[in-house]
C-alpha positions as CSV (number, residue, x, y, z in Angstrom):
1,X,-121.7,154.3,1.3
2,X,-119.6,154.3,-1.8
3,X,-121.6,153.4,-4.8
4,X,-120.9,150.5,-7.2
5,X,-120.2,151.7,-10.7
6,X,-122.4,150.6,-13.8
7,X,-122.6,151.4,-17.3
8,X,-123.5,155.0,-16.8
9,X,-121.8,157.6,-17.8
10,X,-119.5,158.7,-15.6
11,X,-119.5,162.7,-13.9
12,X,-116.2,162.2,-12.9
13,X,-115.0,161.6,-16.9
14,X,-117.1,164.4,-18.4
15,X,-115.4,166.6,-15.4
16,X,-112.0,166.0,-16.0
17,X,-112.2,166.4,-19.8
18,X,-113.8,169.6,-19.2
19,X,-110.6,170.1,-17.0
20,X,-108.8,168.7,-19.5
21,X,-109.8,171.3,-22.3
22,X,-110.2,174.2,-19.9
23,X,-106.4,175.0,-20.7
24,X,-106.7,175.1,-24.2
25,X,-109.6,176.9,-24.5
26,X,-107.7,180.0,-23.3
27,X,-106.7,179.6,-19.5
28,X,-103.2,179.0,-19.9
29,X,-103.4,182.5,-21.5
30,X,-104.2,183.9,-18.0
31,X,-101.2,182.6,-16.0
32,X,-98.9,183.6,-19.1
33,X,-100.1,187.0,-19.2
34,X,-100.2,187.1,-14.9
35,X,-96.2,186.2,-15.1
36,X,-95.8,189.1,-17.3
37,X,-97.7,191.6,-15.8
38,X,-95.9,190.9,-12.4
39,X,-92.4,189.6,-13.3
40,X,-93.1,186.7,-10.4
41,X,-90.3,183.8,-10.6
42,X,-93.7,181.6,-9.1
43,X,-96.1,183.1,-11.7
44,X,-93.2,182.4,-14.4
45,X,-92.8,179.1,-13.3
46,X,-96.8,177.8,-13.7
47,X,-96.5,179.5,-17.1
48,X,-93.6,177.7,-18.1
49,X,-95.3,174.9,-17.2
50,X,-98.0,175.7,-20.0
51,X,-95.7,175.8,-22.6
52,X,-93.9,172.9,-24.2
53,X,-89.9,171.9,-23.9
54,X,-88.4,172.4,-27.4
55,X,-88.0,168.5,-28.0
56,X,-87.0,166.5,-25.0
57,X,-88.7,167.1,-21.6
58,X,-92.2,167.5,-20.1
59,X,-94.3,170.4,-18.9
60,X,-97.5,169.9,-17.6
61,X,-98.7,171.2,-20.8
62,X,-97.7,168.5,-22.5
63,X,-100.7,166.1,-20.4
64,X,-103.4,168.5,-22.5
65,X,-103.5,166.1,-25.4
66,X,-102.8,162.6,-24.1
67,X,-105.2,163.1,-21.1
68,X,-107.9,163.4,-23.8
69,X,-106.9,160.7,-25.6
70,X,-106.5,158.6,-22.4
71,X,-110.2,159.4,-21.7
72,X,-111.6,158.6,-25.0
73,X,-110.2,155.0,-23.9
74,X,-111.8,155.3,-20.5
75,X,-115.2,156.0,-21.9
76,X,-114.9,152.5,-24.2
77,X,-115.7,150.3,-21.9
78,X,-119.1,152.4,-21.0
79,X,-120.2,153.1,-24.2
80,X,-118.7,150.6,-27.2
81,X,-118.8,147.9,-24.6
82,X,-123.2,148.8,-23.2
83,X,-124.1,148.5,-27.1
84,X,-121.9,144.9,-27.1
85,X,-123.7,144.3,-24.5
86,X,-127.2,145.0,-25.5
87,X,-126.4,142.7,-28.4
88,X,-124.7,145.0,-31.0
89,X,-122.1,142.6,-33.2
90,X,-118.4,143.5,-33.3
91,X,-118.3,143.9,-36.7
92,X,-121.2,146.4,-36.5
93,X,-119.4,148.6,-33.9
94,X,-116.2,148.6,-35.6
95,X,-117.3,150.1,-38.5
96,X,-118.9,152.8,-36.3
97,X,-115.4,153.2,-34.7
98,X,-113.8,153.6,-37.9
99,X,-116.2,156.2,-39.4
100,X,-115.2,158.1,-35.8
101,X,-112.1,157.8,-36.2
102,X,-112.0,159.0,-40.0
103,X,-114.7,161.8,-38.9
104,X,-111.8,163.1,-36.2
105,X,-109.1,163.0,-38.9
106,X,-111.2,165.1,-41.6
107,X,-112.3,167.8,-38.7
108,X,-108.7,168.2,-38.1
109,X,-107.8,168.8,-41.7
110,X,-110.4,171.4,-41.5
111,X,-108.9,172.7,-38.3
112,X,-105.8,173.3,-39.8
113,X,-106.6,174.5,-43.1
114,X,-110.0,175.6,-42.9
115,X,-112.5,175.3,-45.8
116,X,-110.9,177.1,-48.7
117,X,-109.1,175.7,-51.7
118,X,-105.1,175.9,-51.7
119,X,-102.3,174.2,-53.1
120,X,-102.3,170.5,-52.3
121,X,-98.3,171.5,-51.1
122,X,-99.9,173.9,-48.3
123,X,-102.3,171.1,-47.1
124,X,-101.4,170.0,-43.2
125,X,-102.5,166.9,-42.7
126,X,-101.7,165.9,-39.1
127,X,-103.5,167.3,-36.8
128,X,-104.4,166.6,-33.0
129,X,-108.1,165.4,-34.2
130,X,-106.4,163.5,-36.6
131,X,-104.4,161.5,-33.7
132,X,-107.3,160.6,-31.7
133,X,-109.1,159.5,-34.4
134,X,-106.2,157.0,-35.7
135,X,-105.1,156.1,-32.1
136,X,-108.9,155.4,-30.9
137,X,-110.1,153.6,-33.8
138,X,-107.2,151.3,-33.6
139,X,-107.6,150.9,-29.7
140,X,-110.9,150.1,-30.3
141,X,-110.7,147.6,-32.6
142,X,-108.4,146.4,-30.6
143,X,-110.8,146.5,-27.3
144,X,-113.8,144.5,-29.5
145,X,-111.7,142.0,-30.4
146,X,-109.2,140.6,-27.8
147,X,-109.8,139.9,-23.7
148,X,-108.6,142.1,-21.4
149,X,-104.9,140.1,-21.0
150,X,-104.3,140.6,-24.8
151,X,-104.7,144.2,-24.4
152,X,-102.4,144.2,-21.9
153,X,-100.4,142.7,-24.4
154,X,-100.9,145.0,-27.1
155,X,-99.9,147.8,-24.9
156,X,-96.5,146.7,-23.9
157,X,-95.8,145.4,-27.4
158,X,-96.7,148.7,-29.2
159,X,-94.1,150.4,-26.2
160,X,-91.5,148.1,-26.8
161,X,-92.0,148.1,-31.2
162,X,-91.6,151.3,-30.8
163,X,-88.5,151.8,-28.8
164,X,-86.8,149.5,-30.8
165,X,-87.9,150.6,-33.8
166,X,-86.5,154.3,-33.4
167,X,-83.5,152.6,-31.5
168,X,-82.1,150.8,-34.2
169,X,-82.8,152.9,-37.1
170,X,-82.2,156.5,-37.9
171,X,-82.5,159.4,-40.8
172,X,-79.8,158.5,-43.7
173,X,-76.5,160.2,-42.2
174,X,-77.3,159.9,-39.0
175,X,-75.9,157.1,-36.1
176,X,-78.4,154.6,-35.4
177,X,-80.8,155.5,-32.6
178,X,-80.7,159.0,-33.1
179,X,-83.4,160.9,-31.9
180,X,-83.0,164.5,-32.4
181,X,-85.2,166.0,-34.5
182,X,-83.6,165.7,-38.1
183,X,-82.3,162.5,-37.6
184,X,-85.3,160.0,-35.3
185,X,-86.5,157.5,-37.9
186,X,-89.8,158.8,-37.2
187,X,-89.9,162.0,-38.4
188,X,-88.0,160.3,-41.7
189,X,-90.8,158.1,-42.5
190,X,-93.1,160.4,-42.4
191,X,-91.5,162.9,-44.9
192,X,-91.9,160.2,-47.1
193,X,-95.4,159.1,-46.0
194,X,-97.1,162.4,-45.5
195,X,-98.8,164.4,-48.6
196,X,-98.6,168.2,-48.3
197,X,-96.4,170.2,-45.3
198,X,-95.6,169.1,-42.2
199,X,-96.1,171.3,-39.2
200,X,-92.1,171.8,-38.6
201,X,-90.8,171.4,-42.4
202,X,-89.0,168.5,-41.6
203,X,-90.8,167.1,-38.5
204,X,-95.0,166.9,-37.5
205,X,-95.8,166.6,-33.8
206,X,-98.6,164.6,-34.9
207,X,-97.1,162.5,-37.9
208,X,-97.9,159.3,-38.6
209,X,-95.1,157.2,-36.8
210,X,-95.6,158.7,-33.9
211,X,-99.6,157.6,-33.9
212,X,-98.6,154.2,-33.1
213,X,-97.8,154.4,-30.0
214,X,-100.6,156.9,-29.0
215,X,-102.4,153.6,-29.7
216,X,-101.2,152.9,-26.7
217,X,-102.5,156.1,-24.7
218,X,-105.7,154.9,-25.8
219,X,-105.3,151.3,-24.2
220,X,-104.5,151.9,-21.1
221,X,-107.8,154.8,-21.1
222,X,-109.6,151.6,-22.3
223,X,-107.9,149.2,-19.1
224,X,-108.6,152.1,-16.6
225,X,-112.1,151.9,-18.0
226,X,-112.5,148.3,-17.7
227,X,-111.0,148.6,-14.7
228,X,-113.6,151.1,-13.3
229,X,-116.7,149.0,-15.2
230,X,-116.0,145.6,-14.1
231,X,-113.9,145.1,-10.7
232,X,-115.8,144.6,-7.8
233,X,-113.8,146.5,-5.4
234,X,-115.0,149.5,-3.3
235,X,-114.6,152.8,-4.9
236,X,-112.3,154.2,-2.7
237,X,-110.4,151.0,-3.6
238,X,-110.4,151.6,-6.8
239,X,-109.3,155.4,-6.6
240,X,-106.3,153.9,-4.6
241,X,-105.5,151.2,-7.6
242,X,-105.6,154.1,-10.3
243,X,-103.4,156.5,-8.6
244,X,-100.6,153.8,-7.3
245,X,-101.2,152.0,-10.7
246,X,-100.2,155.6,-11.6
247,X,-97.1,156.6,-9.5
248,X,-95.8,153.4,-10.8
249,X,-95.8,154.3,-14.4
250,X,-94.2,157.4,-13.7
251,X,-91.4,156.0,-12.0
252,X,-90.8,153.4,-14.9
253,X,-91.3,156.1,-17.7
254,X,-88.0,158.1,-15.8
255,X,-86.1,154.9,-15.7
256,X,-87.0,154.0,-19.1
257,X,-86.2,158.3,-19.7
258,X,-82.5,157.2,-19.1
259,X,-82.9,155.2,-22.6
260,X,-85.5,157.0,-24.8
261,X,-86.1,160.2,-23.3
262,X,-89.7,161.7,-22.5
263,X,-90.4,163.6,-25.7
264,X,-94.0,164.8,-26.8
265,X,-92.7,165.3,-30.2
266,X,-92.5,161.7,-30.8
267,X,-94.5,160.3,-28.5
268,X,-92.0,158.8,-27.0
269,X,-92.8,154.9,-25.1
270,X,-91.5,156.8,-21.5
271,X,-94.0,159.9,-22.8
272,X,-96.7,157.2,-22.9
273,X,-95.9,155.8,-19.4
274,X,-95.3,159.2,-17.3
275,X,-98.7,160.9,-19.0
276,X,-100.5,157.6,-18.4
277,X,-99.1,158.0,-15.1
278,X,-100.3,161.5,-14.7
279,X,-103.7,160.6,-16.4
280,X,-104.1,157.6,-13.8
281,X,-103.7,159.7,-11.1
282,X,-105.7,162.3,-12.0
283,X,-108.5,160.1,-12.6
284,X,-108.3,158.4,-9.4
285,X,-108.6,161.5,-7.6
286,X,-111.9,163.5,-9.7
287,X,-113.3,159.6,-9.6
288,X,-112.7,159.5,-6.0
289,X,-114.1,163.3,-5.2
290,X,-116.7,163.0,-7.9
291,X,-118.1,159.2,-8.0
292,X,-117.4,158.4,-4.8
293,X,-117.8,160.6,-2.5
294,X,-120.3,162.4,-4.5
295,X,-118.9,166.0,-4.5
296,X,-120.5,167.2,-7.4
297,X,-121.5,170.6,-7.3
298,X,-117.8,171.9,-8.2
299,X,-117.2,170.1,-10.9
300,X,-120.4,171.9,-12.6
301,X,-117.9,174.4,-14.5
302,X,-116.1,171.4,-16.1
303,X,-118.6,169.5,-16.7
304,X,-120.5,171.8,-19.1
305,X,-117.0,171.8,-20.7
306,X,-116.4,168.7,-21.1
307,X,-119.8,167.5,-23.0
308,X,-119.0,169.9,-25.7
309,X,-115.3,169.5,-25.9
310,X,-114.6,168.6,-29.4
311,X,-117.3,171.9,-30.4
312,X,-114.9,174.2,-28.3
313,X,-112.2,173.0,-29.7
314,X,-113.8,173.3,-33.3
315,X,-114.9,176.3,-32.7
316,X,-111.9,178.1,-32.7
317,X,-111.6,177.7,-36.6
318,X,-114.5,179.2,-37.6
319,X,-115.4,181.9,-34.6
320,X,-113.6,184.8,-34.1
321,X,-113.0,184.8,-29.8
322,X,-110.7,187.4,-29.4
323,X,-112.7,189.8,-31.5
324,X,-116.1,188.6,-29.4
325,X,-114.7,188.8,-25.8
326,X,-113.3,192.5,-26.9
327,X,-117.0,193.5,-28.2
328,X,-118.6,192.4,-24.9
329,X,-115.6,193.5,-22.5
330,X,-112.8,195.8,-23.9
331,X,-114.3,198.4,-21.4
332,X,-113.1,195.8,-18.9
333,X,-109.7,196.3,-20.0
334,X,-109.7,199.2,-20.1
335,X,-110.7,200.3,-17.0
336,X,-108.2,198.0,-15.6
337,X,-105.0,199.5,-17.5
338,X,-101.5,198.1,-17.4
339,X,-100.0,195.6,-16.6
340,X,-103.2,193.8,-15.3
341,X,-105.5,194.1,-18.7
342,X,-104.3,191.4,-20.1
343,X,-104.5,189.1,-17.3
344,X,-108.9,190.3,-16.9
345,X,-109.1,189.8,-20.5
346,X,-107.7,186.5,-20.7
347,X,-110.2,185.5,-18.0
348,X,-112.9,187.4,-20.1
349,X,-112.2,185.6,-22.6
350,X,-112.8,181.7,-21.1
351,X,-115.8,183.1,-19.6
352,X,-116.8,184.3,-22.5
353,X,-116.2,180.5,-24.3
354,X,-117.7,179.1,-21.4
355,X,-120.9,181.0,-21.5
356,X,-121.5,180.1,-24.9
357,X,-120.8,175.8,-23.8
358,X,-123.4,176.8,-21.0
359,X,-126.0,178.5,-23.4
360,X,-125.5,175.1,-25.5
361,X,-125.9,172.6,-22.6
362,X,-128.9,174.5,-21.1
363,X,-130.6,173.6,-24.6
364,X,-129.0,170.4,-24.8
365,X,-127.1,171.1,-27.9
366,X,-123.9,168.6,-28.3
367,X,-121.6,168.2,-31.1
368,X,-121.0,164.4,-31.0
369,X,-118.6,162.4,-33.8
């Protein structure tokens, strides 16, 4: 029998971010280098789908970052919503969501830029760290201090600001509503707003504009939390709900796709309704194996991933992976030869990540913010 859900935390959550971060932490690398190395039109195809579309468009690749964000919002309900519950005040908690959020936003300065002086000019600011931070804290605040109607609410609103903001405004010289990359009123602002470079020169995949309606992205993580936490239907029930509540989004993000296209870049309202769509889905489904039916043993691999997911991802500023996984397996290689080399290393080299998540878990070692 399906078991209810309480505050706990959840397997199936700390599964699929592992999931979630087991492409970027080197695995898309595998199915890049397995298309090479055999010229397949199937093989090229799943590594086009790890790669982003120039500006409009969406490749699976483009989930990575949304479905993490989504999730931070899914875990909301089970962990800033227990310590309301045990008696914590609001204002309490949101200053512990705003030092989060501000911790996320200086680790991804650091990401980018590492920790040696340069010119205040060289300085990247946005970063993906930095959009979680700014799009959870202000989902969160959110969350503490409305009902759960109101943040439905908030969610369409922040969709529909959006839109209309970049629909009826534009880059000086350019006709209203235009949306490539020089001329979206997005990227314009932020030219303006942004100290230092932007990623593009004229244009930052995580700029400040385009945060707002990642807000968004973090809401609906939050509903689908609250969803999870507090409705009293069965789990299998639930499963069901998340991945119809998810189809559904997908369908209106192509519909609204014929207005404001699906574009990563800017975040696009239709970007926030097909990878909340995606992000449902895949939810319902690891919930549903995971929580439900109590598979467990498989998700093991992800798991260890996804407790330590913003170390892994840290980690790749400061430790050198490429030159370990060569020290401990070039022989590999090697012995291989071309074409396949590449593709054994690749895999070396996320098991060679992995083993050091695993080494941290078995001592209970968790970089937390």
């Amino acid at each position: 029998m399906a078991q209810p859900v309480t505050s706990k935390r959840l397997y199936s959550l700390d599964a699929l971010r592992g999931f979630d971060m087991f492409w970027i932490m080197g695995a898309e690398e595998i199915f890049h280098a397995l298309a090479k190395a055999t010229g397949s039109p199937f093989w090229g195809g799943i590594a086009e789908e790890l790669s982003h579309p120039a500006w409009n468009g969406f490749h699976f690749y483009d989930l990575i970052f949304p479905l993490f964000l989504f999730m931070a919002g899914v875990a909301t309900p089970f962990s800033v919503g227990r310590e309301l519950e045990k008696g914590k005040s609001r204002n309490e908690l949101v200053l512990r969501v705003i030092k989060r959020g501000l911790i996320l936003v200086l680790l991804g300065v650091i990401y980018n830029n590492g920790l040696h002086l340069r010119p205040f000019s060289d300085i990247r600011f946005g970063s993906v760290l930095g959009r979680i931070g700014i799009a959870y804290m202000f989902a969160n605040i959110i969350y503490l201090f409305t009902k759960q109607r109101a943040q439905i609410i908030w969610f369409i609103s922040i969709l529909i600001g959006y839109w209309l903001l970049l629909k009826f405004n534009s880059a000086p010289g350019y006709p209203r509503g235009d949306l490539s990359m020089e001329g979206n009123f997005a990227s314009y602002i932020d030219r303006h707003l942004i100290p230092g470079r932007l990623y593009l020169g004229i244009h930052d995949p995580e700029g400040l504009v385009s945060a707002i309606p990642a807000i968004s992205t973090g809401l609906l993580g939050i509903m689908a939390g609250n969803f999870l936490k507090l409705n009293d239907a069965s789990g299998p029930k639930k499963s069901l709900y998340l991945i119809i509540s998810g189809v559904i989004s997908i369908l209106l993000a192509h519909i609204w796709n014929l207005d404001f296209p699906i574009n990563k870049n800017l975040w696009s309202s239709s970007f926030v309704l097909n990878v909340g769509g995606y992000s449902l889905c895949l939810l319902g489904i690891f919930y549903y194996i995971i929580d439900v039916l109590g598979y467990k043993k498989w998700a093991f691999f992800f798991k260890v991933i996804g407790m330590n997911s913003i170390l892994i991802y840290m980690s790749g500023a400061f430790i050198n992976w490429t030159y370990t996984t060569n020290g401990f397996f070039q022989w590999v290689g090697q012995l291989i030869g071309d074409p396949y080399n590449a593709v054994v290393m690749a895999v070396c080299y996320v098991l060679v990540k992995w083993a050091f998540l695993y080494f941290m878990y078995k001592k209970n070692i968790f970089l937390r913010v």
